[in-house]
Backbone as CSV, one residue per row, in Angstrom:
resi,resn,N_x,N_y,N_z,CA_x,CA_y,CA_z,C_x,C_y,C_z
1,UNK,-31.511,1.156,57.378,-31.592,-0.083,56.592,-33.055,-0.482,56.345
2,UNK,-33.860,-0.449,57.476,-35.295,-0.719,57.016,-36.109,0.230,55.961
3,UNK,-35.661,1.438,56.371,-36.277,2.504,55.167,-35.595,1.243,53.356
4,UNK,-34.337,1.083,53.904,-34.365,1.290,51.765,-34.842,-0.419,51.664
5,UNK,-35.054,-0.978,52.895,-36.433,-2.219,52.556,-37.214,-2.156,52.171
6,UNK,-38.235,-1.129,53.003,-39.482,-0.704,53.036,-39.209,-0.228,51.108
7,UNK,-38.359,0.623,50.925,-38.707,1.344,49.648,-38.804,0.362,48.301
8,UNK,-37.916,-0.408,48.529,-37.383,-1.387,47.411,-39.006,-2.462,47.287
9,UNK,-39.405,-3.018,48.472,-40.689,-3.348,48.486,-41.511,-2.874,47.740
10,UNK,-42.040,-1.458,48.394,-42.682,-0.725,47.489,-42.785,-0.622,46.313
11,UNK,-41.518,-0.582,45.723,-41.041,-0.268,44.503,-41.503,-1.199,43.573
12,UNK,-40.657,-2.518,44.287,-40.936,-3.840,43.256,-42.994,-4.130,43.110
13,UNK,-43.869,-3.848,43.932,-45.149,-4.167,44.465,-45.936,-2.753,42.964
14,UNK,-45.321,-2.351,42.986,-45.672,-0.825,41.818,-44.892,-1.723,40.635
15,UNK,-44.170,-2.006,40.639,-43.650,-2.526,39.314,-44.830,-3.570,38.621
16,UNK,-44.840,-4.539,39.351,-45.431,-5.586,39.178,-47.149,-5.605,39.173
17,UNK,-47.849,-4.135,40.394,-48.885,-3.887,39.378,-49.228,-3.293,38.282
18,UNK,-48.517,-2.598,38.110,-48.244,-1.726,36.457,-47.934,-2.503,35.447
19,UNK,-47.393,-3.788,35.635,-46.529,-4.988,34.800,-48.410,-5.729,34.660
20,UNK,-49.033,-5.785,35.550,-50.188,-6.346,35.586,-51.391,-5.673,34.640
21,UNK,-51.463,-4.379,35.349,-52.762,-3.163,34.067,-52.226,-3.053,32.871
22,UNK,-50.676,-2.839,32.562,-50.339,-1.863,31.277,-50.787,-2.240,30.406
23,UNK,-50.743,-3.822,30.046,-51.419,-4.723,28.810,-52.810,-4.413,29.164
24,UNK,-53.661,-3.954,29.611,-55.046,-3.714,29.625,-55.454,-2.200,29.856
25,UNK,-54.746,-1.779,29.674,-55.020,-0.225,29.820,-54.496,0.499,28.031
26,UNK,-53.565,-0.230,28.129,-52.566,-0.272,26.515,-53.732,-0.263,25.766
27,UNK,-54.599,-1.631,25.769,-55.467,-1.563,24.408,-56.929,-1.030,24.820
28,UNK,-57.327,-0.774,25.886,-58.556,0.302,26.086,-58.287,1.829,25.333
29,UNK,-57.090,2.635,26.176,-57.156,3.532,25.464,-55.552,4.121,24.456
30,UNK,-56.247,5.113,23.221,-54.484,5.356,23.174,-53.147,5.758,24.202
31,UNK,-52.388,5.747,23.971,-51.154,6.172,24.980,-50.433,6.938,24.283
32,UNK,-49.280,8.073,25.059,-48.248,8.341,24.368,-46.759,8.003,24.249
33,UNK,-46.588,8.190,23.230,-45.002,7.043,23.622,-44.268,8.610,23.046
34,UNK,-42.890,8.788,24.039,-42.289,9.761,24.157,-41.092,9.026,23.894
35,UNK,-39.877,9.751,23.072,-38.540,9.415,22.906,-37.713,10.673,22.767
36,UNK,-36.620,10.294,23.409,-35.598,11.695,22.646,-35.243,11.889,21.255
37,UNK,-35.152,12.424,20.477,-34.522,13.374,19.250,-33.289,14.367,19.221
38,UNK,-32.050,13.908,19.211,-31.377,14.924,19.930,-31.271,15.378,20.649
39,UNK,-31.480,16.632,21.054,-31.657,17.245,22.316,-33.657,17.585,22.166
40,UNK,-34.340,16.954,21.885,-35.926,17.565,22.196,-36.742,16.219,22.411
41,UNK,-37.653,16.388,22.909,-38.416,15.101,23.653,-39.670,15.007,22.494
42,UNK,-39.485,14.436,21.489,-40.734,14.306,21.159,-41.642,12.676,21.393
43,UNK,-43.068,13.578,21.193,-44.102,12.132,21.811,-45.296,12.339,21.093
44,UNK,-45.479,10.953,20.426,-46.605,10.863,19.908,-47.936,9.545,19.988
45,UNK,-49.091,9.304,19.972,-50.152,9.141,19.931,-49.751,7.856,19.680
46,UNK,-50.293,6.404,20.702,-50.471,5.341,19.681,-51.770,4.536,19.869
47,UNK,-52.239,3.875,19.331,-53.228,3.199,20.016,-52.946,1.539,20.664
């Protein structure tokens, strides 16, 4: 029981700094944004 504490913690603590950089990392540099197509993964360039 403490492990899937410990994890869920973790988890949410990564969410919420990533929820924190992404808007500032987003407009420093481009990113790629990936989606499915059928069956093939395509991903392309945004700024």
């Amino acid at each position: 029981m403490k492990k899937a504490k410990a994890l869920l913690f973790v988890s949410v603590v990564t969410a919420a700094a990533f929820a924190a950089l992404a808007p500032g990392m987003a407009q420093a540099h481009p990113h790629q944004v990936c989606h499915w197509d059928h069956h093939h993964r395509v991903c392309h360039w945004v700024r």
